[in-house]
RODO-2510 file (C-alpha; in nm, 4 decimals, decimal comma):
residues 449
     n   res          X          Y          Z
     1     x    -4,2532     2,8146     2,6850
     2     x    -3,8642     2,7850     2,7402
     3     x    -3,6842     2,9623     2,4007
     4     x    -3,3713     2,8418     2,2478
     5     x    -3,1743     3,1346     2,0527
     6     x    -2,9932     3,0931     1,7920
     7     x    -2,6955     3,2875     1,6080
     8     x    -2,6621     3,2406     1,2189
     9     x    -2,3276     3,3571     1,1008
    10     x    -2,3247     3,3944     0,7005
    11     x    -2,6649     3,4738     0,5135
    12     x    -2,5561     3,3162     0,1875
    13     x    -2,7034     3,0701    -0,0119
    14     x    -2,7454     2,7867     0,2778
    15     x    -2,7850     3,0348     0,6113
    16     x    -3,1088     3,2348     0,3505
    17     x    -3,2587     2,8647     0,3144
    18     x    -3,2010     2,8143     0,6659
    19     x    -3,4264     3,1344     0,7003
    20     x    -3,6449     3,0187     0,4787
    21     x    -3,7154     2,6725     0,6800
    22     x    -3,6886     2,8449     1,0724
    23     x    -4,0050     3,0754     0,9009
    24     x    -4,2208     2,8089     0,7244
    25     x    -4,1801     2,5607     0,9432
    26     x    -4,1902     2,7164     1,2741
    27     x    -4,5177     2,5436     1,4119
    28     x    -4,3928     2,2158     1,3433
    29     x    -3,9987     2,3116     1,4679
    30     x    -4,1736     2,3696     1,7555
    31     x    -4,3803     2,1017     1,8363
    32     x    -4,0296     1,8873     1,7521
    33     x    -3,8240     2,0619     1,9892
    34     x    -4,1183     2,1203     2,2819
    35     x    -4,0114     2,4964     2,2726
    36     x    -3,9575     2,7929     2,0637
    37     x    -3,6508     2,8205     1,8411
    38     x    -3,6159     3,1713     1,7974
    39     x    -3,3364     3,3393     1,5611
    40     x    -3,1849     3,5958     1,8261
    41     x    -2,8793     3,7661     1,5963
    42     x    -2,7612     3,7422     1,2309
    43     x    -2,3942     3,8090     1,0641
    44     x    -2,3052     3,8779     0,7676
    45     x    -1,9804     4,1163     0,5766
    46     x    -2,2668     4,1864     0,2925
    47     x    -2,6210     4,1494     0,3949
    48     x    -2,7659     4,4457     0,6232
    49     x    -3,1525     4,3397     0,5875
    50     x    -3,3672     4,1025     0,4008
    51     x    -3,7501     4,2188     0,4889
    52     x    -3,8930     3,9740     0,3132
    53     x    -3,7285     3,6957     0,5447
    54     x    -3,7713     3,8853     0,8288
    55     x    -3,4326     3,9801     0,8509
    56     x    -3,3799     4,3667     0,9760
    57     x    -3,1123     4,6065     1,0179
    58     x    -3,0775     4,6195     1,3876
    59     x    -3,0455     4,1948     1,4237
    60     x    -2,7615     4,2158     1,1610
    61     x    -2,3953     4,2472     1,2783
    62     x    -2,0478     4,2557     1,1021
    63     x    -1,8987     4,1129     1,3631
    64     x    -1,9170     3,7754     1,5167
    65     x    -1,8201     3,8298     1,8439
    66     x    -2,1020     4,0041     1,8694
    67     x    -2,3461     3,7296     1,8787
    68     x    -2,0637     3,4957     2,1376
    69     x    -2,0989     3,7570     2,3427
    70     x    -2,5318     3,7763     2,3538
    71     x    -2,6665     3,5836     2,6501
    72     x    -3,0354     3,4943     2,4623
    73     x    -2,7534     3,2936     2,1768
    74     x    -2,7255     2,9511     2,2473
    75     x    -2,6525     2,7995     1,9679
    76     x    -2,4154     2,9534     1,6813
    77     x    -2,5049     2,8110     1,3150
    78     x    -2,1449     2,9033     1,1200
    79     x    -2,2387     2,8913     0,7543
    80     x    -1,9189     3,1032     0,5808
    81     x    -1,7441     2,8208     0,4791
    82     x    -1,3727     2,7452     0,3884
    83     x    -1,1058     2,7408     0,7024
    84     x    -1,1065     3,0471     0,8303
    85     x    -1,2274     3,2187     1,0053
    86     x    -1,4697     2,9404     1,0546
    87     x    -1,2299     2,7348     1,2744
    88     x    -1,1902     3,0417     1,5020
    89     x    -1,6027     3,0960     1,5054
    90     x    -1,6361     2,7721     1,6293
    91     x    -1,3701     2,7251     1,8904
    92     x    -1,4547     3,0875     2,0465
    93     x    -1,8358     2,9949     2,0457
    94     x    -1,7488     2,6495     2,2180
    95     x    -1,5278     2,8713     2,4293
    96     x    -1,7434     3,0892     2,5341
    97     x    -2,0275     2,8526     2,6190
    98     x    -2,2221     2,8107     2,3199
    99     x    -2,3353     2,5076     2,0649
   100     x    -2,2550     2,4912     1,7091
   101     x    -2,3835     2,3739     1,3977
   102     x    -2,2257     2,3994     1,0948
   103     x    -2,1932     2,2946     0,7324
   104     x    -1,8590     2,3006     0,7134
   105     x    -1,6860     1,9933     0,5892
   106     x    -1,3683     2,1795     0,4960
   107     x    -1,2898     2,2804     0,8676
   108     x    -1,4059     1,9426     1,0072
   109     x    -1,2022     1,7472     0,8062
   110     x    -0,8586     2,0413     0,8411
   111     x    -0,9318     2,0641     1,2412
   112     x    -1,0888     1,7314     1,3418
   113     x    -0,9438     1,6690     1,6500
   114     x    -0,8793     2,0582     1,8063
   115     x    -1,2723     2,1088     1,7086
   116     x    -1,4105     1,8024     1,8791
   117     x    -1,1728     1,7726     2,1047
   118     x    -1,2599     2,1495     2,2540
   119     x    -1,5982     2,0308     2,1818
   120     x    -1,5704     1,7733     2,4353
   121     x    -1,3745     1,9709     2,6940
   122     x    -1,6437     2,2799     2,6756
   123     x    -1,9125     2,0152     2,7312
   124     x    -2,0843     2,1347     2,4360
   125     x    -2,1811     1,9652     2,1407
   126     x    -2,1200     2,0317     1,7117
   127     x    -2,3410     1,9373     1,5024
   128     x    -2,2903     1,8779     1,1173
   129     x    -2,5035     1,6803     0,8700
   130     x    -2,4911     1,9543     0,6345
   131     x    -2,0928     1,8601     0,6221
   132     x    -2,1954     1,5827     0,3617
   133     x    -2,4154     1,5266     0,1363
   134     x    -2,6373     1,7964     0,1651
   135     x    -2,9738     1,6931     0,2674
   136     x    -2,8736     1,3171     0,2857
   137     x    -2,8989     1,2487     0,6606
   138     x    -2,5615     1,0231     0,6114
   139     x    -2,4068     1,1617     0,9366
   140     x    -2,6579     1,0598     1,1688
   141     x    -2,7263     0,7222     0,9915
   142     x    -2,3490     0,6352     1,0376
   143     x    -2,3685     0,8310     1,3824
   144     x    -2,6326     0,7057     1,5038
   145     x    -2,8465     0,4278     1,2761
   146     x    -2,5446     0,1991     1,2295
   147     x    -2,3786     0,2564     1,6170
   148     x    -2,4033    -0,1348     1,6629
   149     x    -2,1935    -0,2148     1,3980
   150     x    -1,8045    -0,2022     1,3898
   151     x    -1,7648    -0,0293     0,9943
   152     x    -1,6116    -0,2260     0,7683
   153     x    -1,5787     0,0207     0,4353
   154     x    -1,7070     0,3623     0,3107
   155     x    -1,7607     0,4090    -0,0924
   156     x    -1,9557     0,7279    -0,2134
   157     x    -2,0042     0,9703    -0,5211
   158     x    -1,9619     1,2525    -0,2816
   159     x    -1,9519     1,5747    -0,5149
   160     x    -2,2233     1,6817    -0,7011
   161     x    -1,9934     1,8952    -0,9469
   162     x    -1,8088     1,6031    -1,0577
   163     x    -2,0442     1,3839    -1,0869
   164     x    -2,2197     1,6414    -1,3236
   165     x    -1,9198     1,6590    -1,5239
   166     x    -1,8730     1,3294    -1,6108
   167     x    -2,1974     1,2050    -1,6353
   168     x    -2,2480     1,5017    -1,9646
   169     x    -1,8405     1,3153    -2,0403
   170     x    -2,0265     0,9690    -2,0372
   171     x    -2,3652     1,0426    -2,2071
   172     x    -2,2746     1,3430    -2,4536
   173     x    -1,9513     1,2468    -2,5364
   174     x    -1,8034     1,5978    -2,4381
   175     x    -1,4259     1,6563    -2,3443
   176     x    -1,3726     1,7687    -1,9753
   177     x    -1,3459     2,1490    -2,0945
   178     x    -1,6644     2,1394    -2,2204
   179     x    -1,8625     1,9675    -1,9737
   180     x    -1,6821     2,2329    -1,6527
   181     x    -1,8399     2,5284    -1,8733
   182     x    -2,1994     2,3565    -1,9254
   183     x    -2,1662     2,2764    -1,5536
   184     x    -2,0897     2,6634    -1,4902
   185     x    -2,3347     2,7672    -1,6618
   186     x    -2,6043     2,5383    -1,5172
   187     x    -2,4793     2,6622    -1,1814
   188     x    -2,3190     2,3379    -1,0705
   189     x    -2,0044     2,4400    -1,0445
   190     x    -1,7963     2,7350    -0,9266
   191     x    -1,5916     3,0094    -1,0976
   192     x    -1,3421     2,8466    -0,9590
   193     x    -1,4043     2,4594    -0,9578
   194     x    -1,0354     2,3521    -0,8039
   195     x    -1,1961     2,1921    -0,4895
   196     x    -1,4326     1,9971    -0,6622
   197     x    -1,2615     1,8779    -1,0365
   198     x    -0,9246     1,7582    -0,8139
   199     x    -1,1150     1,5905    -0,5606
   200     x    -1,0410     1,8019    -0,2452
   201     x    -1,4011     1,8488    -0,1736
   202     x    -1,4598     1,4761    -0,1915
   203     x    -1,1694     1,4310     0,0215
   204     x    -1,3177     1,7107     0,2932
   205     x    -1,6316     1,4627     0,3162
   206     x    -1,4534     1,1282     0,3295
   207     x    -1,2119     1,2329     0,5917
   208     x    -1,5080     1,3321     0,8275
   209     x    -1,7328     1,0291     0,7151
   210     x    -1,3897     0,8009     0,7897
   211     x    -1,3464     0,9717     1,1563
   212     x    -1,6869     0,8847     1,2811
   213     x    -1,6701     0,5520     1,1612
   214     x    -1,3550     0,4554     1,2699
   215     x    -1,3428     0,6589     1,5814
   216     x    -1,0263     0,8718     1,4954
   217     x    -0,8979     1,1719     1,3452
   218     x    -0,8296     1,0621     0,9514
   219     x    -0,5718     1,3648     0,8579
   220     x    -0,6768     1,5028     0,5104
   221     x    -0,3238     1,4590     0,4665
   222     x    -0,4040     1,1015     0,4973
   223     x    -0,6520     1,0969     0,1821
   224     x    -0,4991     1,0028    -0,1116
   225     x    -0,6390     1,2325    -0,3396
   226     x    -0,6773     1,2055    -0,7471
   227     x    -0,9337     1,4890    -0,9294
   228     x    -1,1014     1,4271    -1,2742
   229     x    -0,9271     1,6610    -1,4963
   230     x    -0,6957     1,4319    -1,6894
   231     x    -1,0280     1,1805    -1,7927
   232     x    -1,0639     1,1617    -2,1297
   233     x    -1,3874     1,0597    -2,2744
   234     x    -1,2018     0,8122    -2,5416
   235     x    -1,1862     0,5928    -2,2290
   236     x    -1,5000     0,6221    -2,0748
   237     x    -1,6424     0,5506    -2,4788
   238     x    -1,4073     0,2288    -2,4806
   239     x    -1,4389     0,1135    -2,1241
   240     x    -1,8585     0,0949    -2,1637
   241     x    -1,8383    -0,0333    -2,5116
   242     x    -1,5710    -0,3293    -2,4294
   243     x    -1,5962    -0,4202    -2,0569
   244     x    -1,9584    -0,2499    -1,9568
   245     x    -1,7974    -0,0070    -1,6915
   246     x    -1,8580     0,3360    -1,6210
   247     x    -1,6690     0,6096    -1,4425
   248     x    -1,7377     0,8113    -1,0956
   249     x    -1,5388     1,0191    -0,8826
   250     x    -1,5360     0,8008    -0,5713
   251     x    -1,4772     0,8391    -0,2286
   252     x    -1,3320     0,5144    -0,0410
   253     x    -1,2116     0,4074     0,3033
   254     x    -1,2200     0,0786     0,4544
   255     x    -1,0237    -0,0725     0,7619
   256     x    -0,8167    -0,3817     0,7476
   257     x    -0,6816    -0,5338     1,0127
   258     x    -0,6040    -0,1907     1,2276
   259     x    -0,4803    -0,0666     0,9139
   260     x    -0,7033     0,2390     0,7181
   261     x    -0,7315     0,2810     0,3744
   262     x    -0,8288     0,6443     0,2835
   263     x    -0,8340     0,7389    -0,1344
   264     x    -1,0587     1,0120    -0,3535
   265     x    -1,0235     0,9096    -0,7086
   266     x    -1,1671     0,8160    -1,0803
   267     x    -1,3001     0,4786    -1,0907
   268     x    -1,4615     0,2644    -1,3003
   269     x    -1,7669     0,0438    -1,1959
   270     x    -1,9888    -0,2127    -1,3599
   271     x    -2,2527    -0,1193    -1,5272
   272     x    -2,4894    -0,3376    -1,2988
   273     x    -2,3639    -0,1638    -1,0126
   274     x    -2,6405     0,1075    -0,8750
   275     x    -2,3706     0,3969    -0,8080
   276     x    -2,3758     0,4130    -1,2628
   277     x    -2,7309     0,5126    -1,2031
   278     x    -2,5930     0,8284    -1,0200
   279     x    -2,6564     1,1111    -1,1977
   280     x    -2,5513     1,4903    -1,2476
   281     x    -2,6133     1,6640    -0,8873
   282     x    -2,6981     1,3765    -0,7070
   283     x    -2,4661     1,1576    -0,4821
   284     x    -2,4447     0,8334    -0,3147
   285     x    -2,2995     0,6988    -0,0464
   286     x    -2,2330     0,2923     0,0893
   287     x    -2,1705     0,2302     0,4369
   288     x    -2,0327    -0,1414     0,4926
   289     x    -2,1432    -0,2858     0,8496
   290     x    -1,9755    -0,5910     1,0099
   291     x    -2,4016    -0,6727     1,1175
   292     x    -2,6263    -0,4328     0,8935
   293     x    -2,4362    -0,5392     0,5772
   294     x    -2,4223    -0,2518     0,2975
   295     x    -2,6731     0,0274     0,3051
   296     x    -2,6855     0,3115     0,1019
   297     x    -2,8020     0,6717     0,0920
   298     x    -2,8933     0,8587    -0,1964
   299     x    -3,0123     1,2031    -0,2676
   300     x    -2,9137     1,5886    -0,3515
   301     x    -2,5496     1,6460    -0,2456
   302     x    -2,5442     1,9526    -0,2763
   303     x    -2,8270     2,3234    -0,3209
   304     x    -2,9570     2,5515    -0,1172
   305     x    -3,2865     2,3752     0,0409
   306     x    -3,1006     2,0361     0,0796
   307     x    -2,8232     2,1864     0,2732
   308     x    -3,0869     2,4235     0,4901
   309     x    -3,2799     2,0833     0,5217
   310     x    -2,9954     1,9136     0,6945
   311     x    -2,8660     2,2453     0,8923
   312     x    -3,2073     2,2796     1,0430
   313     x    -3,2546     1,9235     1,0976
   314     x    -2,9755     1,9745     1,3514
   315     x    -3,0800     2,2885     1,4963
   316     x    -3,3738     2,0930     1,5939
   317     x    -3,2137     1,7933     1,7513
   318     x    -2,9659     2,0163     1,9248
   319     x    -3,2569     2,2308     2,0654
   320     x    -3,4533     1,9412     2,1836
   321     x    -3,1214     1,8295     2,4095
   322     x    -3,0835     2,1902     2,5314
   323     x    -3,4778     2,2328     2,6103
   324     x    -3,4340     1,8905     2,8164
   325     x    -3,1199     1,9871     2,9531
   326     x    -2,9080     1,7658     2,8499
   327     x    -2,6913     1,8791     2,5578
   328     x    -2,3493     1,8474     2,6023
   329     x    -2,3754     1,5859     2,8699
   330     x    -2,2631     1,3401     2,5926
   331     x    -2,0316     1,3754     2,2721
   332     x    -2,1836     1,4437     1,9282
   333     x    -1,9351     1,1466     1,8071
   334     x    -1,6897     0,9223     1,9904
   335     x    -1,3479     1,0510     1,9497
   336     x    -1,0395     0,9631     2,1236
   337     x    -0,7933     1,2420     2,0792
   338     x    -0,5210     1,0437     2,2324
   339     x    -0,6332     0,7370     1,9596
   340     x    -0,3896     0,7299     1,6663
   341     x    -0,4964     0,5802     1,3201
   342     x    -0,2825     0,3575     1,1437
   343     x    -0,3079     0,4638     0,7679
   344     x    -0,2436     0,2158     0,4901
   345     x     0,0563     0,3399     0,2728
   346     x    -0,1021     0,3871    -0,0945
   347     x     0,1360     0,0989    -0,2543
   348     x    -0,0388    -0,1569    -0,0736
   349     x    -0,3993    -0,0423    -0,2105
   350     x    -0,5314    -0,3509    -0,3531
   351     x    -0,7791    -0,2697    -0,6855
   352     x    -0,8875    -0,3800    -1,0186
   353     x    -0,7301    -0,1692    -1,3161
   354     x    -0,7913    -0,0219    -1,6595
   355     x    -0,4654    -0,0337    -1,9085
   356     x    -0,4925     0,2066    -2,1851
   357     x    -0,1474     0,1455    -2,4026
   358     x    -0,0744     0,3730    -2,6657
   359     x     0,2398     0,2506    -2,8559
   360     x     0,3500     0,2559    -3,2546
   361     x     0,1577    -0,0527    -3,4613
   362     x     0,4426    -0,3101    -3,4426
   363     x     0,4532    -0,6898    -3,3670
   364     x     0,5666    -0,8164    -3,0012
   365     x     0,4052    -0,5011    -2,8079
   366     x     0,1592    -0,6957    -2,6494
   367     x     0,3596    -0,9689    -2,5484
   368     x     0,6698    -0,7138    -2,4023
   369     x     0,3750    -0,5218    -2,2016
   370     x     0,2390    -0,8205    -2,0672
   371     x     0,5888    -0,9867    -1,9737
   372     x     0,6399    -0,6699    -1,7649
   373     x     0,3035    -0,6936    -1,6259
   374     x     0,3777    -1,0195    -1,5414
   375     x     0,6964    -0,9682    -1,3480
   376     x     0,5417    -0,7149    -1,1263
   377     x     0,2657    -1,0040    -1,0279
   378     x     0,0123    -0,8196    -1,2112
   379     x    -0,2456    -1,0781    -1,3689
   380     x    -0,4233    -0,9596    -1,6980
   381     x    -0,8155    -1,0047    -1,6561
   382     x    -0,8881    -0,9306    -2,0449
   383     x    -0,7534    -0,7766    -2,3454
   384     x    -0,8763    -0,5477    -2,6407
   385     x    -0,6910    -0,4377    -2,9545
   386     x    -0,9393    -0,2022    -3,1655
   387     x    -0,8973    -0,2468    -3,5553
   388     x    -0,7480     0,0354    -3,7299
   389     x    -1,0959     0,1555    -3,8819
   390     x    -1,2218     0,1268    -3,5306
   391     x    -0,9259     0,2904    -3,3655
   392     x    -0,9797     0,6444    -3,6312
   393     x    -1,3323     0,6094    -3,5499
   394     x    -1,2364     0,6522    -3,1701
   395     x    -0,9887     0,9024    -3,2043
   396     x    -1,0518     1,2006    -2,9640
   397     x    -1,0086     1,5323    -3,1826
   398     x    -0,7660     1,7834    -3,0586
   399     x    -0,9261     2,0221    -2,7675
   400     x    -0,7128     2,3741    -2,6994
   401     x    -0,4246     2,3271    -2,9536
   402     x    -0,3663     1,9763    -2,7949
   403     x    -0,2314     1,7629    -3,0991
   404     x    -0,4589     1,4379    -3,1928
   405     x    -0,3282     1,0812    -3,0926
   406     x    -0,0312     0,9581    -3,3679
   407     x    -0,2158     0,8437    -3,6748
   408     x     0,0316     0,5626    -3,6475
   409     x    -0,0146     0,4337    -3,3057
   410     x    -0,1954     0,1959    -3,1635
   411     x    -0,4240     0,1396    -2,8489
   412     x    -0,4460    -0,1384    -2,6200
   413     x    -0,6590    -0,2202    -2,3852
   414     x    -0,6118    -0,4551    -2,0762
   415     x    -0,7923    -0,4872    -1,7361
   416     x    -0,6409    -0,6539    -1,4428
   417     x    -0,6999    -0,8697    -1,1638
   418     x    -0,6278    -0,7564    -0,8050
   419     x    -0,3323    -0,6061    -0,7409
   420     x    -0,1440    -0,3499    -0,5159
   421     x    -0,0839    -0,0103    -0,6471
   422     x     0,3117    -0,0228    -0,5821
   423     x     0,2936    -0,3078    -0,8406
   424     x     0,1289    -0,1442    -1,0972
   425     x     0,2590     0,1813    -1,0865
   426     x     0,6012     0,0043    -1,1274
   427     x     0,4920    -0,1712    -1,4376
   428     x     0,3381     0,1321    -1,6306
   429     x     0,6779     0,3715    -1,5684
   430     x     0,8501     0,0489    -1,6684
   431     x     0,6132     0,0119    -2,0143
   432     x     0,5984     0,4045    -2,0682
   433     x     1,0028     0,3898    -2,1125
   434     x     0,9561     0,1437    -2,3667
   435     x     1,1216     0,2839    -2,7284
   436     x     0,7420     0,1692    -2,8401
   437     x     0,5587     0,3908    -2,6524
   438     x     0,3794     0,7154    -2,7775
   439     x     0,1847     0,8776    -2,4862
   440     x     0,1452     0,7813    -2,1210
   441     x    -0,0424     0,4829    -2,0064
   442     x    -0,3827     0,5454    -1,9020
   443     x    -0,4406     0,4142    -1,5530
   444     x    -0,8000     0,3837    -1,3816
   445     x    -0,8734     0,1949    -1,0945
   446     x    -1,2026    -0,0369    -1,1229
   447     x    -1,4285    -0,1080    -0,8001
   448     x    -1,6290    -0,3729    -0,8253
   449     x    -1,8328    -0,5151    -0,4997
***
């Protein structure tokens, strides 16, 4: 029975439920794959042995090379994360003859085009479902499932973190402080959360979700990119209560006439819609087809048996190809390195948006904001003034020494139609200079389908 080795660089959290899976399921792995898929080599800076997963001393190395260089690896799984030295694993085990899978979204989305494009050259082939949504099999449903269709736009809840965050914002009422350290401590979130609350992560995953689809390297300089940590749960109270909408960190892209629109921010959605159903660790993700219409995935984004799930889901296909002898004879994903993307410039984004005013309680604010508004093209979709009783009642109570909102002032509430960003970012500096004004307008973008 032919073998296929394979290499598994990092035993963290993912490469230890990769273990896990290779061991439990190895009779049915290999009935899959029509031969035996046998873990050759292991590296890791920490781990020396882990018995109970079979893992001894003399398989473990410290250094990668190690397992490039061993004739019985054929495929490397790189599972250490971050930008380096994952980019250099990869393009020295393409280099020197190998396949790779990896989980990596963060290096996909930095070195798109020098990792496929290698990829491609080497005749080998990357694999990466892992790279989004964790044990969603989005990558090979937008690979593979929806090939026939030319991709029209890309909307997801594509970090679990966030999505935790401001679902216990949205359903507990907590400030954003508050609901990081429950998500800490219920191990959905890092010490250090900066990739996920500012959106980066989300912007790792749309990049490579946007590259497939539209057959390109989208730059993650391309993303625009907007985290979560100004939200303030006043507006996700008042945004339910008066216009039935609430707020997800959302990934978008869409393509319009050559032209591609690439943005990670806070947006508000109906109620009706099925992505407000979304909760905590969980994400979504709708693909828009010119023939298959919308379809969505849904599942764990993120955990250790999710992510081995999708890792060894690839291992498995990738095995298969080298068993047959075939693998690398065509590209993981069509990519054109000499094909440049047009990107649509952020002031012609075209959304809905939420208006929070906060000016002093006088007569003719409304009608000055909305003259401004108006001169910009923006069109006002609806209005809403709370009473004074209702605007104390509403008041957000000062978090970390930050003062509470004027006693005096007032809040008003508009929502938009359409319009391009350029327009509205125009007419809020325009407002917020207004001798009326007491704190910066509140601006959220609403989706709607």
């Amino acid at each position: 029975m032919r073998t296929v080795g394979l290499g598994i660089i990092g035993l963290g959290t993912v490469g230890t439920g990769v273990v896990k899976i290779l061991h439990s399921r190895r009779a049915g792995i290999t009935e899959r794959v029509g031969g035996e898929v046998r873990v050759e080599r292991f590296c890791d800076k920490v781990v020396s042995s882990k018995p109970e997963l079979g893992i001894r001393a003399g398989t473990v190395s410290r250094d990668y090379r190690e397992l490039l260089a061993d004739p019985k690896v054929d495929v490397i799984v790189e599972l250490v994360g971050g930008y380096e030295p994952a980019r250099s694993i990869i393009l020295e085990a393409l280099k020197a003859g190998k396949h790779v899978v990896t989980a990596n979204k963060a290096v996909l989305a930095k070195h798109w085009d020098e990792i496929i494009g290698s990829a491609q050259k080497a005749g080998r082939l990357v694999y990466f479902e892992a790279a989004v949504g964790g044990g969603i099999p989005v990558i090979q449903g937008l690979n593979e499932g929806l090939a026939a269709n030319r991709i029209r736009r890309i909307v997801g809840i594509l970090n679990g973190t966030t999505n935790f965050i401001l679902s216990k914002m949205s359903e507990e009422g907590l400030a954003f402080d508050e609901a990081l350290k429950l998500a800490q401590a219920s191990g959905f979130a890092e010490s250090d959360p900066t990739f996920d609350v500012q959106g980066i992560d989300s912007a790792h995953k749309l990049a490579v979700l946007s590259s497939i689809a539209y057959g390109g390297w989208v730059k993650l300089s391309d993303v625009y990119t907007e985290g979560i940590t100004h939200v303030n749960p006043l507006d996700l109270e008042l945004a339910r209560r008066e216009f039935g909408y609430g707020l997800k960190l959302l990934g978008i892209s869409a393509e319009h006439d050559g032209l591609i629109e690439a943005r990670v921010h806070p947006a508000f959605l109906p109620l009706s819609h099925p992505f407000t159903t979304v909760k905590n660790e969980y994400n979504a993700i709708e693909i828009v087809g010119d023939a298959s219409g919308d379809v969505i995935f849904y599942g764990k984004g993120a955990g250790q048996m999710p992510a081995a799930s999708a890792v060894v889901s690839d291992v498995i296909f990738l095995a298969r190809q080298v068993i047959e002898g075939t693998a690398g004879k065509l590209p993981t994903v069509t990519y054109d390195e000499h094909k440049k993307l047009r990107i649509l410039d952020r002031k012609d984004f075209l959304s809905k948006y939420y208006l929070r005013f906060t000016t002093k309680d006088k007569p003719g604010v409304l009608s000055k904001i909305s003259g401004i508004l108006g001169e910009e093209g923006v069109s006002i979709s609806s209005v809403y003034q709370p009473m004074v009783a209702d605007r104390e009642s509403q008041r957000p109570k000062s978090v970390k020494g930050r003062p509470r909102t004027d006693p005096h002032a007032a809040h008003i509430l508009l929502t938009t139609h359409s319009a391009p960003e350029g327009h509205i970012q125009k007419a809020v500096q325009e407002i917020d200079r207004l001798p009326t004004a007491c704190a910066k307008t509140v601006c959220i973008r609403i989706e709607e389908p």
